[in-house]
C-alpha positions in Angstrom: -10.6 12.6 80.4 -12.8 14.3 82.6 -16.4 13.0 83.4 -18.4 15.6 81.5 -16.3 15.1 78.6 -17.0 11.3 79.0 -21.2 12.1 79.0 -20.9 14.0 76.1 -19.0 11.3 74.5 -21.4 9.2 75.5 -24.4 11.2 74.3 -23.2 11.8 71.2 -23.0 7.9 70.5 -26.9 7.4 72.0 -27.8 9.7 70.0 -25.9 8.8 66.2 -27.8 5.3 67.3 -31.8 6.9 68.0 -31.1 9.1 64.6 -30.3 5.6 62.7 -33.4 4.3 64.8 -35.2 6.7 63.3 -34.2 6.6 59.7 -34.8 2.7 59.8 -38.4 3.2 61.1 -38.9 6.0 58.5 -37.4 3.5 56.1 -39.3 0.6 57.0 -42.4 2.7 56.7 -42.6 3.7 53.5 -41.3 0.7 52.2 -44.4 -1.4 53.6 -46.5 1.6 52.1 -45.4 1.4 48.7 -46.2 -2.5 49.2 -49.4 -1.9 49.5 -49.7 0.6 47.2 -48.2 -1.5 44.0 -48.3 -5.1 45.3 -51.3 -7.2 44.0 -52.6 -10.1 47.1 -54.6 -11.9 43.7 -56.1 -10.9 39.9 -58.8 -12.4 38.5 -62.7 -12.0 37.1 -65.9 -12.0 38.2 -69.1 -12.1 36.0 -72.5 -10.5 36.5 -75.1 -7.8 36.3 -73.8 -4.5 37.7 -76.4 -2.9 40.3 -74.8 -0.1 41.7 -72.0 2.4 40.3 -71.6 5.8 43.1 -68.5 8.2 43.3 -68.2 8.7 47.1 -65.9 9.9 49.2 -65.5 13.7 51.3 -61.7 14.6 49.5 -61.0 11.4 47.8 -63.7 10.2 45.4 -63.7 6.7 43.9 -66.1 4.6 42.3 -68.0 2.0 44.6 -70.3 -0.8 42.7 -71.8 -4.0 43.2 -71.8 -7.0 41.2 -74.9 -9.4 41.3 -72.9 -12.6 40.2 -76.8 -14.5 40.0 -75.7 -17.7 41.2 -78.8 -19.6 43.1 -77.2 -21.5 45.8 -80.0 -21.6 48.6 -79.2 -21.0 52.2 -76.0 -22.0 53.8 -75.6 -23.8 56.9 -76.5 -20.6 58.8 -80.0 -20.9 57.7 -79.4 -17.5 56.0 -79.6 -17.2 52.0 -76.0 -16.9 49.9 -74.9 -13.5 49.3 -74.6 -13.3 45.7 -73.2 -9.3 45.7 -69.3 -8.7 44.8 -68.3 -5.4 46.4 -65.7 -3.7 44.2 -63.9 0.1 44.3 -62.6 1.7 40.8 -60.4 4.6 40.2 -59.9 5.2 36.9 -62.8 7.4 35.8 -62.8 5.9 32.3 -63.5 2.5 33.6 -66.3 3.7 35.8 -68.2 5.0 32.9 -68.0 1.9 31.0 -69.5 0.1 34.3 -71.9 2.7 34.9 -73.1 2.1 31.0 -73.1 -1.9 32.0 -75.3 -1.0 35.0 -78.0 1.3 32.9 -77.9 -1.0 30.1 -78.7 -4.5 31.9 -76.2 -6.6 30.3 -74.0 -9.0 31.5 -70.6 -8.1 32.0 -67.1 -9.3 32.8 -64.8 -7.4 35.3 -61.1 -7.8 35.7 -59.8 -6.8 39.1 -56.9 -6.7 41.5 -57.4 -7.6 44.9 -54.6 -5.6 46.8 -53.3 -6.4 50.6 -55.5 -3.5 52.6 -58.0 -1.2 51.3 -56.7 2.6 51.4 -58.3 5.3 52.0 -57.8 7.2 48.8 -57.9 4.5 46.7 -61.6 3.3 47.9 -63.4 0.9 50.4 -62.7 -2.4 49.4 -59.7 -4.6 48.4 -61.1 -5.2 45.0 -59.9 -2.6 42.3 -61.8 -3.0 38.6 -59.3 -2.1 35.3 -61.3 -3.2 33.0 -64.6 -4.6 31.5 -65.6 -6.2 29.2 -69.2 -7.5 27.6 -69.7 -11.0 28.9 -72.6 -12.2 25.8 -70.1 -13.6 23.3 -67.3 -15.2 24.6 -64.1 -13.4 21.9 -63.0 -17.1 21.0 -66.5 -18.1 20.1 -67.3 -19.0 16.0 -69.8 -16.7 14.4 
């Protein structure tokens, strides 16, 4: 076997190992973007008075609000007062019309959110992603 036979042997090996490199990086990619796309970091509620519904954005536009969650707690230790504002992003467009009605109307509303891993881009500016609302007067299990 003759030495440049032996580099091309030997280049052929380097490079079968950088292409499965590559594919593994690709791989690894898009498997940590579809995590963050689809995985959920927490779910829950938060109750308040809706202040602010905007659709923002230069290609993708989603729905920022804020959530006044009233709570009078005074100042902290910082000698600042408590922020009582919940940032949230929404990108169903149905959903943002029943907040925007909550926000023109006054009342008092429950949203149900999930917080995801990273805010993305296209999916709007904060971790906090609203599905649903729902009128926070009556409580569903009270007795009329």
């Amino acid at each position: 076997m003759s030495t440049v036979e032996s580099l091309k042997d030997a280049g052929r090996v380097t490079w079968k190992w950088i292409k499965r490199l590559i594919l593994l990086t690709i791989l690894v990619f898009i498997s940590y973007f579809l995590f963050l796309i689809f995985a959920n970091y927490s779910e829950g509620t938060r109750t308040g008075f809706v202040t602010k519904i905007s659709k923002r954005g230069y290609v993708f536009k989603t729905f920022e609000g804020e959530l006044n969650y009233g709570f009078f707690s005074g100042t902290a230790n910082t000698g600042k007062p408590a922020d009582n504002v919940w940032y949230f992003s929404v990108t169903n467009s149905r959903v943002a019309y029943d907040v925007e009605k909550a926000s023109e109307s006054g009342r008092k509303v429950t949203l149900f959110y999930h917080q995801k891993y990273k805010a993305l881009f296209f999916r709007g500016d904060t971790e906090y992603l609203v599905y649903q609302v729902e009128n926070a007067e009556v409580a569903p299990d009270t007795p009329k």
